[in-house]
N, CA and C atoms as an extended XYZ file, in Angstrom:
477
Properties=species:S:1:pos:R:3:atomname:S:1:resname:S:1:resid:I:1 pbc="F F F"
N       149.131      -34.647      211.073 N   UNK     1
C       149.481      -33.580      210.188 CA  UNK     1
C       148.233      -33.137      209.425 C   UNK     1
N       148.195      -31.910      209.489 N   UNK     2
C       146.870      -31.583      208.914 CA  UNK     2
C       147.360      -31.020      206.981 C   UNK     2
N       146.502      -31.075      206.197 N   UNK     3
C       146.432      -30.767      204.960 CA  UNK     3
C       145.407      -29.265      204.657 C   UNK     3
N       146.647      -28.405      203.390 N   UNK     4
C       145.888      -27.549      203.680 CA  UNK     4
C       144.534      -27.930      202.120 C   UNK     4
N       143.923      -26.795      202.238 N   UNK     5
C       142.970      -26.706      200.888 CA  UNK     5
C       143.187      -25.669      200.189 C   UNK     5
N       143.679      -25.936      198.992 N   UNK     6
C       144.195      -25.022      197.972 CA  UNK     6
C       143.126      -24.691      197.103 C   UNK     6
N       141.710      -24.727      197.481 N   UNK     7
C       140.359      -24.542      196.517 CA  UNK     7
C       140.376      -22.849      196.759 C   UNK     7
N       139.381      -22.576      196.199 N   UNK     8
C       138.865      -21.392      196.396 CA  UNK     8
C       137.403      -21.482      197.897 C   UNK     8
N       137.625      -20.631      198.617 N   UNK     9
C       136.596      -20.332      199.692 CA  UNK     9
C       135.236      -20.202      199.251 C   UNK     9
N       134.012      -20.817      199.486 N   UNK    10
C       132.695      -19.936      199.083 CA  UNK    10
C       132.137      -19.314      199.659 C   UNK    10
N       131.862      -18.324      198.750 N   UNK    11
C       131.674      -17.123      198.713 CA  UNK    11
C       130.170      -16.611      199.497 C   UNK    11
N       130.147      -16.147      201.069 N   UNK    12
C       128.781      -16.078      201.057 CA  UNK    12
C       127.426      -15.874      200.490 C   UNK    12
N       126.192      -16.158      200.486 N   UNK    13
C       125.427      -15.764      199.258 CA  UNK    13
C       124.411      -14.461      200.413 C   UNK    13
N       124.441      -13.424      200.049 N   UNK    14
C       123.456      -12.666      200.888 CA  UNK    14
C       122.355      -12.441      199.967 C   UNK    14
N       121.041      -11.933      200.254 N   UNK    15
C       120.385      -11.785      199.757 CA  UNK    15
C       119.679      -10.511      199.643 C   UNK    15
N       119.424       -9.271      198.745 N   UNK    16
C       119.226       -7.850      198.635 CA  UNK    16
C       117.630       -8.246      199.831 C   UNK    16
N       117.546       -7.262      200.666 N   UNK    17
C       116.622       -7.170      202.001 CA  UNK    17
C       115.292       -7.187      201.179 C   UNK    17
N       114.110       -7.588      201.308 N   UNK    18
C       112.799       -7.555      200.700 CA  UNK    18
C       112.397       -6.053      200.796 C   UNK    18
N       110.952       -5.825      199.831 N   UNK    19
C       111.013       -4.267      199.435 CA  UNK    19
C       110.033       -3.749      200.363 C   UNK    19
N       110.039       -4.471      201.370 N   UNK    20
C       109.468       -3.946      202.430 CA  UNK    20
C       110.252       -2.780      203.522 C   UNK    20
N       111.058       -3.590      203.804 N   UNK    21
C       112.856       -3.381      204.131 CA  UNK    21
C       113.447       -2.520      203.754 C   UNK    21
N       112.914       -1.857      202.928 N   UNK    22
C       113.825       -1.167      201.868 CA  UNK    22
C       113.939        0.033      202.710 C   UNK    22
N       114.991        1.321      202.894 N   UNK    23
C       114.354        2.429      204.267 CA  UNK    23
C       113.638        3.549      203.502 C   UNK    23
N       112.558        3.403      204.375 N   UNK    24
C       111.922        4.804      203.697 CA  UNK    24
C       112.412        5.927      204.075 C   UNK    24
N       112.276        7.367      203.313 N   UNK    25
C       112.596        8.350      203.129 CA  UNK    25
C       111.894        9.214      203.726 C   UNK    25
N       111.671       10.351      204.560 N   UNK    26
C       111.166       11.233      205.062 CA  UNK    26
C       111.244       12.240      204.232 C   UNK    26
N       110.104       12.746      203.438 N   UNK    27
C       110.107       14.315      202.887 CA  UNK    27
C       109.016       15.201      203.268 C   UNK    27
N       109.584       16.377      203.342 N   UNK    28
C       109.108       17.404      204.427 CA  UNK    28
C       108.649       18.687      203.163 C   UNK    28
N       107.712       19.140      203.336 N   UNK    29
C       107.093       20.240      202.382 CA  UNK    29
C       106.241       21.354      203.278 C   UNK    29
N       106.818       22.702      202.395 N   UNK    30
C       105.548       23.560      202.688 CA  UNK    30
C       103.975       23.355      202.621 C   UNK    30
N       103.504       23.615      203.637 N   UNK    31
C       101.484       23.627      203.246 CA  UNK    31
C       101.490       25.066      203.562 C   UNK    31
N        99.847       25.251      202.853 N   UNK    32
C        98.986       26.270      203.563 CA  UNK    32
C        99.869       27.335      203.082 C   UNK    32
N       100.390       28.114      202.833 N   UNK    33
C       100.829       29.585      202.833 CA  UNK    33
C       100.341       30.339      202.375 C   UNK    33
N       100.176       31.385      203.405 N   UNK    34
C        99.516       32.653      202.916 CA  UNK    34
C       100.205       34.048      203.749 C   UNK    34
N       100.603       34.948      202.694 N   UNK    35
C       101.128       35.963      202.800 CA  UNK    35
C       100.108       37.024      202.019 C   UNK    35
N        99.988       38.074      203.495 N   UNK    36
C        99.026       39.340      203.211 CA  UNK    36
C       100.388       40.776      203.146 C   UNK    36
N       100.171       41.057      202.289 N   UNK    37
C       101.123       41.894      202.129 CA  UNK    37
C       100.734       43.359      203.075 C   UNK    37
N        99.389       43.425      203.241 N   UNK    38
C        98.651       44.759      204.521 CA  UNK    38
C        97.597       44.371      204.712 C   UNK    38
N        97.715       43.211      206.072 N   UNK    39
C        96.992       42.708      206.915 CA  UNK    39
C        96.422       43.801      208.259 C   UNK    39
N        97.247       45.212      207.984 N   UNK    40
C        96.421       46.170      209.079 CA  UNK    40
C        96.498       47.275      208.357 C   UNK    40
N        94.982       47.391      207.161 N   UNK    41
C        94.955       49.024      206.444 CA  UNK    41
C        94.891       50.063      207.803 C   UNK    41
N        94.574       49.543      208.963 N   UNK    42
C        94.617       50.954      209.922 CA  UNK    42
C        95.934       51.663      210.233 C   UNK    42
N        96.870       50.773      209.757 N   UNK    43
C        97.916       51.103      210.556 CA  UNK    43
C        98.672       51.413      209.348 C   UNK    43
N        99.015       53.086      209.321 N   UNK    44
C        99.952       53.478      208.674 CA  UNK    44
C       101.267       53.049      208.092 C   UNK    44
N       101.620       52.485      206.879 N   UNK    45
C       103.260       51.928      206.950 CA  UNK    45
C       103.191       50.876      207.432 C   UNK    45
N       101.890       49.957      207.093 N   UNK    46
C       102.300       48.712      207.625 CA  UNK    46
C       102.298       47.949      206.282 C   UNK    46
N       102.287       48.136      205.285 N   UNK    47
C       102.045       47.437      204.273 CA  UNK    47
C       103.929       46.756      203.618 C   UNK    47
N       103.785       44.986      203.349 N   UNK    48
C       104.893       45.095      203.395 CA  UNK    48
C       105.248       44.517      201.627 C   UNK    48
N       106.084       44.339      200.801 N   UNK    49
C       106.426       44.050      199.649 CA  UNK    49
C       106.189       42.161      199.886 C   UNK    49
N       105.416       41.629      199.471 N   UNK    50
C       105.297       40.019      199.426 CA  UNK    50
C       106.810       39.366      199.293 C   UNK    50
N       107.855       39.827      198.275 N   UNK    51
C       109.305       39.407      198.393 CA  UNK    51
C       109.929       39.941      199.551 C   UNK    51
N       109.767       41.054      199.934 N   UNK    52
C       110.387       41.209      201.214 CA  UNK    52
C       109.803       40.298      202.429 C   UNK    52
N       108.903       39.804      202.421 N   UNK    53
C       108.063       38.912      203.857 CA  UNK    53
C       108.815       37.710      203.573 C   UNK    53
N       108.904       37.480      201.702 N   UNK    54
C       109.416       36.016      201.590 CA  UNK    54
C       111.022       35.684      202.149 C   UNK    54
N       111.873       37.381      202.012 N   UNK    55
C       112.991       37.203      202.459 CA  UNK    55
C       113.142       37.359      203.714 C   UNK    55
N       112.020       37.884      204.548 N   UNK    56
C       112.756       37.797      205.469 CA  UNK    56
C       112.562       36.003      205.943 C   UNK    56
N       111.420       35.380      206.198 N   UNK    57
C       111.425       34.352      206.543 CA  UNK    57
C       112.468       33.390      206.334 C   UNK    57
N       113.199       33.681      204.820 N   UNK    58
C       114.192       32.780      204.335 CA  UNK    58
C       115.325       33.068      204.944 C   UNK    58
N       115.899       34.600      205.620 N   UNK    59
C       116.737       35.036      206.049 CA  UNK    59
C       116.550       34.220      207.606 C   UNK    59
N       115.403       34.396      208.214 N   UNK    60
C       115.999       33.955      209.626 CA  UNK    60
C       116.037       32.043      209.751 C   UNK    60
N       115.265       31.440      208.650 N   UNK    61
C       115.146       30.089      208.552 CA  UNK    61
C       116.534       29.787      207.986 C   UNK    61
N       117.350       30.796      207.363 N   UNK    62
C       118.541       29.678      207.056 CA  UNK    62
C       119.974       29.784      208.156 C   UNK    62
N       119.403       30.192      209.199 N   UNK    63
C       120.107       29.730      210.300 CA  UNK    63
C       119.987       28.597      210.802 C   UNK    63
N       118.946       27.953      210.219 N   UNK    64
C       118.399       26.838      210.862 CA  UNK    64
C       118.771       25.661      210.225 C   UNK    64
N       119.322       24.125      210.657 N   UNK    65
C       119.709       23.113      209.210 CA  UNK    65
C       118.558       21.572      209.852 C   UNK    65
N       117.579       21.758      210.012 N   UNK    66
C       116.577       20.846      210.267 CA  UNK    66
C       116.097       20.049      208.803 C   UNK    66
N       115.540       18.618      208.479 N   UNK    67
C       115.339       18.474      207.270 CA  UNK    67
C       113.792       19.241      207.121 C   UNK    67
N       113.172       19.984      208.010 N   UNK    68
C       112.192       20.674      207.525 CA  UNK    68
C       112.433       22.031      207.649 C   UNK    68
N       112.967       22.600      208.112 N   UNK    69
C       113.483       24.045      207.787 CA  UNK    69
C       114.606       23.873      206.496 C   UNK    69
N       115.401       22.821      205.978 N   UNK    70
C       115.751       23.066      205.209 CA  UNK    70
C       115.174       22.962      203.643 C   UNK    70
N       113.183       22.223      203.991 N   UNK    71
C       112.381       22.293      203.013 CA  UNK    71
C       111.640       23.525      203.090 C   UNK    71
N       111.693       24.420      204.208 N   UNK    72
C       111.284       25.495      203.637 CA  UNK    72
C       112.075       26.556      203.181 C   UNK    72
N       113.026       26.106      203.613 N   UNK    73
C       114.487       27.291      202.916 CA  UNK    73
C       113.979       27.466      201.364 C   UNK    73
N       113.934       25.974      200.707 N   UNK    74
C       113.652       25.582      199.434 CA  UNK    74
C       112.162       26.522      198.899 C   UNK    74
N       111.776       26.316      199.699 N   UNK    75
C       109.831       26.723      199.262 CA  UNK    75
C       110.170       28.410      199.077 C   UNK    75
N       111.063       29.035      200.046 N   UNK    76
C       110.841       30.360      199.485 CA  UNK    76
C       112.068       31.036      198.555 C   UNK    76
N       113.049       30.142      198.588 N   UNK    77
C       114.054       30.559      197.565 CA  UNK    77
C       113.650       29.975      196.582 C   UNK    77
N       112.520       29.241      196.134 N   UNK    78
C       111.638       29.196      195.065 CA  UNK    78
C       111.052       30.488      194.537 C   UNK    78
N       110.023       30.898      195.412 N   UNK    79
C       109.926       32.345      195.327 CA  UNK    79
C       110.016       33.531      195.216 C   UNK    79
N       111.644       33.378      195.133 N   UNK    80
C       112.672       34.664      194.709 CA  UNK    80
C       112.749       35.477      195.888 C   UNK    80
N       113.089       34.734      196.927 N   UNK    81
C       113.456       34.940      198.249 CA  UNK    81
C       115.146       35.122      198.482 C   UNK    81
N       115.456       35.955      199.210 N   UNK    82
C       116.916       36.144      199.117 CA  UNK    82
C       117.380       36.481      200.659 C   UNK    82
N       118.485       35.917      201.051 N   UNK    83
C       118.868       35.984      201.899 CA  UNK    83
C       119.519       37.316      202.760 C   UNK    83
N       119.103       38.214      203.713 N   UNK    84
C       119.233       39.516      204.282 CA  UNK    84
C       120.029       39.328      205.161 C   UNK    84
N       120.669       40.108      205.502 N   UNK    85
C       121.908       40.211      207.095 CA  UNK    85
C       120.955       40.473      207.939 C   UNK    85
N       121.636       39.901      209.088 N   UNK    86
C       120.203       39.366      210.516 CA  UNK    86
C       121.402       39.471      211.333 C   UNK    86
N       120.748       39.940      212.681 N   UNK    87
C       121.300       39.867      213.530 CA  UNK    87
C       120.295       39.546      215.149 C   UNK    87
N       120.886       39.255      216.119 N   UNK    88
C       120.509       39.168      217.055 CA  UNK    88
C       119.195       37.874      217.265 C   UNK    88
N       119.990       36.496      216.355 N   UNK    89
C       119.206       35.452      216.078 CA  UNK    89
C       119.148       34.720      217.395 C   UNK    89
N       118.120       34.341      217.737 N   UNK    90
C       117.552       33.783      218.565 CA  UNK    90
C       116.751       32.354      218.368 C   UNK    90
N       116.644       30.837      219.056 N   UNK    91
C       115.804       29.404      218.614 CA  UNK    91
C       115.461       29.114      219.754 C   UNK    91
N       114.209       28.674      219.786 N   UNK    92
C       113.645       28.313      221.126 CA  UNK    92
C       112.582       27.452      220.859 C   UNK    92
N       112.705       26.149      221.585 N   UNK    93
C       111.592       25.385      220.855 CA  UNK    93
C       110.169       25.601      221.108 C   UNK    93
N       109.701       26.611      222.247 N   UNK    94
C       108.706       26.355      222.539 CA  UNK    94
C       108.453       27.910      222.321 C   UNK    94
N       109.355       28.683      222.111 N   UNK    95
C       108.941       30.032      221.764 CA  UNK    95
C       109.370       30.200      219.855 C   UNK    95
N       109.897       29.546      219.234 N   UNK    96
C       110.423       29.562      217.574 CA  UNK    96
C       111.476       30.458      217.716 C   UNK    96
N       111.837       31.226      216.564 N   UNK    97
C       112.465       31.824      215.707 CA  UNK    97
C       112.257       33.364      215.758 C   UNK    97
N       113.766       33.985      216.543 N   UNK    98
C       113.452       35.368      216.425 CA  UNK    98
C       114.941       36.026      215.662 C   UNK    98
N       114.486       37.390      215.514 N   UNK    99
C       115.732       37.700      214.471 CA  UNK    99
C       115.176       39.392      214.258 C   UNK    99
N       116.560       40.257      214.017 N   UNK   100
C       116.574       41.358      213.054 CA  UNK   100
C       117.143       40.792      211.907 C   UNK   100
N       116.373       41.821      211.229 N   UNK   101
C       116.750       41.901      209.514 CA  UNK   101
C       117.193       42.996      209.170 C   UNK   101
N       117.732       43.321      208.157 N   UNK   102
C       118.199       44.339      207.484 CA  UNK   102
C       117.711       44.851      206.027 C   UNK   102
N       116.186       45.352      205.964 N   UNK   103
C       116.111       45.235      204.555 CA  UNK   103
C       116.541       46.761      204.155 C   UNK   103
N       117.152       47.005      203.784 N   UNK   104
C       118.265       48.548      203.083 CA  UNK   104
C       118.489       48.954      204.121 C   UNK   104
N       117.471       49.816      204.433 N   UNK   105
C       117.684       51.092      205.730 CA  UNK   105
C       117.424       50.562      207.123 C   UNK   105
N       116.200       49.811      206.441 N   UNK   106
C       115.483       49.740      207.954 CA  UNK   106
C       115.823       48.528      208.415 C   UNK   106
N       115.556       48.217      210.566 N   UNK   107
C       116.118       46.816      210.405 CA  UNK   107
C       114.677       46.352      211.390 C   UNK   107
N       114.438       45.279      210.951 N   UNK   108
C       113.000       44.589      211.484 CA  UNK   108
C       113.343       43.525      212.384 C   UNK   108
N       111.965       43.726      213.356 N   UNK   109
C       112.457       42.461      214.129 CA  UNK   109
C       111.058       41.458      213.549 C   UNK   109
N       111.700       40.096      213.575 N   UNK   110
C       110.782       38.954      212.535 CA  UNK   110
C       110.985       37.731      214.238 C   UNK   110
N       109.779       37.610      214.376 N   UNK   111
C       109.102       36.024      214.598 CA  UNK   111
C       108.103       35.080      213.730 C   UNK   111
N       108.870       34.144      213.958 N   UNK   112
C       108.452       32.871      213.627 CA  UNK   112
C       108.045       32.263      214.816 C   UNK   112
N       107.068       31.598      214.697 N   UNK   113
C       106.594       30.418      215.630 CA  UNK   113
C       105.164       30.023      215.646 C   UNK   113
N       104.688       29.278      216.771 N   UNK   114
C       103.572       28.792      217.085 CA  UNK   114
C       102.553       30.047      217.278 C   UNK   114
N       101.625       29.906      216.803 N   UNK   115
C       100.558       30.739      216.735 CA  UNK   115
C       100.410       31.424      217.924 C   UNK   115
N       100.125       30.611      219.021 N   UNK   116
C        99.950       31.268      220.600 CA  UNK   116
C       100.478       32.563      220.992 C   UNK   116
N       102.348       32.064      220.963 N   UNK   117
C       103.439       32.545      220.899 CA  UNK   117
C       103.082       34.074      220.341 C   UNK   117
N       102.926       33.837      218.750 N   UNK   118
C       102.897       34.727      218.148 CA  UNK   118
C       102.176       35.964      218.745 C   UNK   118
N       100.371       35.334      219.004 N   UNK   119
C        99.498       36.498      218.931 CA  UNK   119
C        99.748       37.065      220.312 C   UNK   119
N       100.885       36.295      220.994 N   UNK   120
C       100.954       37.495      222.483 CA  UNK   120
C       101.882       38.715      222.332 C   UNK   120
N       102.382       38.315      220.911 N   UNK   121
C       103.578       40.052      220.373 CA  UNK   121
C       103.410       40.823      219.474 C   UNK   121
N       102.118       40.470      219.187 N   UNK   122
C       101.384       40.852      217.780 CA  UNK   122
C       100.297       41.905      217.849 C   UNK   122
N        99.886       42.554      217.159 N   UNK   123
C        98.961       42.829      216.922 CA  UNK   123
C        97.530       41.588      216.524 C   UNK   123
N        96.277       41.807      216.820 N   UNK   124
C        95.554       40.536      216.472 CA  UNK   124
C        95.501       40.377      215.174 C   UNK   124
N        95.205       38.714      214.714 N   UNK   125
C        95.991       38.533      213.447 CA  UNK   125
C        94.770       39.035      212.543 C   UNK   125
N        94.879       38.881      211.237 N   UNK   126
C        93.775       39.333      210.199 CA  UNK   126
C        93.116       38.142      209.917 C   UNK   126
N        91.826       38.654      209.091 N   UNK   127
C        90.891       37.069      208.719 CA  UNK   127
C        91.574       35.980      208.347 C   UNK   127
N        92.151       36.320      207.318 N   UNK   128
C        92.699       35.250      206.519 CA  UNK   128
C        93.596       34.361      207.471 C   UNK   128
N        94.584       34.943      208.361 N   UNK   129
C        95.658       34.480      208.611 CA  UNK   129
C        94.722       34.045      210.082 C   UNK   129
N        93.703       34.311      210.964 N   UNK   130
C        93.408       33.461      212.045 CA  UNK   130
C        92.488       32.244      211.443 C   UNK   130
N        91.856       32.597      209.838 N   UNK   131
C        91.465       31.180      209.613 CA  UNK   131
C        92.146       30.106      209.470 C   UNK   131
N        93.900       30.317      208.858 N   UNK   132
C        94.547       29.729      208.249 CA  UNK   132
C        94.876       28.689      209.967 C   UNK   132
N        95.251       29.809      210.725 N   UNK   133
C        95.605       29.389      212.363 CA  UNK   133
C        94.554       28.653      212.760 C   UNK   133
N        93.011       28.588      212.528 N   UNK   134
C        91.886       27.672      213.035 CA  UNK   134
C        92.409       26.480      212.050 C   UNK   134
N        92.136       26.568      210.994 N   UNK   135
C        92.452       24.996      210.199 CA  UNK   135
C        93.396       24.396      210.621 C   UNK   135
N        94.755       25.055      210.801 N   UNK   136
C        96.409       24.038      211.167 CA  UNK   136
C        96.837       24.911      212.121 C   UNK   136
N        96.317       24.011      213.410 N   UNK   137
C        96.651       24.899      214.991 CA  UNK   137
C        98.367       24.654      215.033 C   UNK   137
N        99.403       24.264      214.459 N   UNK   138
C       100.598       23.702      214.198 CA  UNK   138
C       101.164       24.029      213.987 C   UNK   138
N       100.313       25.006      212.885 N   UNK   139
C       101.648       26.147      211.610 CA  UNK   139
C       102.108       27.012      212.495 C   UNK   139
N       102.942       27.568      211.393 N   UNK   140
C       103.656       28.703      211.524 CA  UNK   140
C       103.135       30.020      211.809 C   UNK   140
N       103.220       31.359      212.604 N   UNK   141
C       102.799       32.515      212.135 CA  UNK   141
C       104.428       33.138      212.090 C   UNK   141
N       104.072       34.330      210.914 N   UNK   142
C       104.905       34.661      210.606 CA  UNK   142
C       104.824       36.357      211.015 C   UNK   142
N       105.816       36.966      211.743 N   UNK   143
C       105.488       38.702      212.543 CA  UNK   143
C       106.386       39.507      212.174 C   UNK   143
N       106.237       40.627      211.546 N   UNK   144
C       107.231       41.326      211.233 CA  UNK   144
C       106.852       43.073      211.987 C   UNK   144
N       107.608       43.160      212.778 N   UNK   145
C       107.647       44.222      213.458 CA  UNK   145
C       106.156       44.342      214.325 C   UNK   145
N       105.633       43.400      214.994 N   UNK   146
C       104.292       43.083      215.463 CA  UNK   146
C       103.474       42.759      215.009 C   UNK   146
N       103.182       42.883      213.202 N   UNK   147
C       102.066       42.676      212.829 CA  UNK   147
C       102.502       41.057      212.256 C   UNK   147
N       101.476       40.420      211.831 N   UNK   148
C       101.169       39.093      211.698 CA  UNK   148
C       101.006       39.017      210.022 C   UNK   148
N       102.300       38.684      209.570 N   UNK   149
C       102.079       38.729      207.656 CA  UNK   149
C       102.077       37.893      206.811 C   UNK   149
N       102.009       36.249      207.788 N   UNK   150
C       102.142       34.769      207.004 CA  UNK   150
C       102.189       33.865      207.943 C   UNK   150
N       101.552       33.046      207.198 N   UNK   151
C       101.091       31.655      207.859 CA  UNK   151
C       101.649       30.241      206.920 C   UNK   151
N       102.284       29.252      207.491 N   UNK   152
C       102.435       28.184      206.751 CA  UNK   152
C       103.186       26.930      207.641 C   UNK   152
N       102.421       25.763      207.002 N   UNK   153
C       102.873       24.598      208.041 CA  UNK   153
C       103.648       23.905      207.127 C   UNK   153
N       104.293       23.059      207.564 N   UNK   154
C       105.389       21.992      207.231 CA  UNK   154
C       104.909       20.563      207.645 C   UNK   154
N       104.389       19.655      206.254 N   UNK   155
C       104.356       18.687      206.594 CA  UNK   155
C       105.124       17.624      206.182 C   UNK   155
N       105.156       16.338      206.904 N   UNK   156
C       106.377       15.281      206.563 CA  UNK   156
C       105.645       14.234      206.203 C   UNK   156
N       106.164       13.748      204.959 N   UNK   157
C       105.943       12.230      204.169 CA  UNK   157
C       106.478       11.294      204.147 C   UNK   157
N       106.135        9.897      204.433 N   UNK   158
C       107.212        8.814      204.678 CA  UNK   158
C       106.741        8.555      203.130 C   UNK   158
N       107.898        8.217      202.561 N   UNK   159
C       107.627        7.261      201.099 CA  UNK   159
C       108.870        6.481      200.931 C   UNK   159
């Protein structure tokens, strides 16, 4: 006949994981940005409002829910960036981010992507923005109706 035990059970002891262990966090930030508001004085009507470049980028990036597209969502709705009706959105990993916009009247077509990409739909880019492309072959170019109006990379931090 067996006997039971009317004690209390003990209680495993675990121990909180060392702070090595601990999981690090991935955070993802804007670099580098630079927005030319008339990167082609030759070209008539090309000059664009710096908040409008910022919206559109924010407009076609918040189709996107990546933890680094959703740090740059942040970087330009910092900026007083606002979100535009888009249509005819397009993601491609090796070609980026294409899209119409709607800013009032007019409706633009906006790429995002890899530099390469970019300068084969573009007009050639301006100083600023092919130096920005020599320093961080990685980033972003940013095209609004062919011309080339921002540059910016996204980098990620383990902490």
């Amino acid at each position: 006949m067996r006997f039971l035990w009317f004690g209390k059970k003990k209680a495993k002891v675990t121990s909180a994981p060392p702070a090595s262990e601990v999981a690090k966090q991935e955070v993802y930030s804007v670099t580098g940005f630079i927005c030319e508001s008339n990167p082609d004085p030759s070209s008539r009507g090309s000059e664009l409002n710096p908040h409008t470049i910022n919206s559109a980028i924010l407009s076609i990036l918040s189709e996107a829910n990546s933890p680094a597209d959703l740090a740059a969502q942040e970087f330009f709705q910092e900026r007083g960036a606002i979100v535009l009706p888009i249509s005819d959105y397009s993601f491609s990993p090796e070609r980026g981010f294409s899209a119409r916009i709607i800013d009032g009247g007019a409706k633009r077509t906006v790429l995002i992507g890899n530099p390469e990409v970019i300068a084969r739909a573009t007009v050639p880019f301006s100083a600023s923005i092919a130096a920005a492309v020599l320093s961080d072959p990685t980033s972003f170019v940013v095209a609004i109706d062919g011309i080339a109006y921002a540059n910016f990379g996204i980098s990620k931090e383990v902490i």
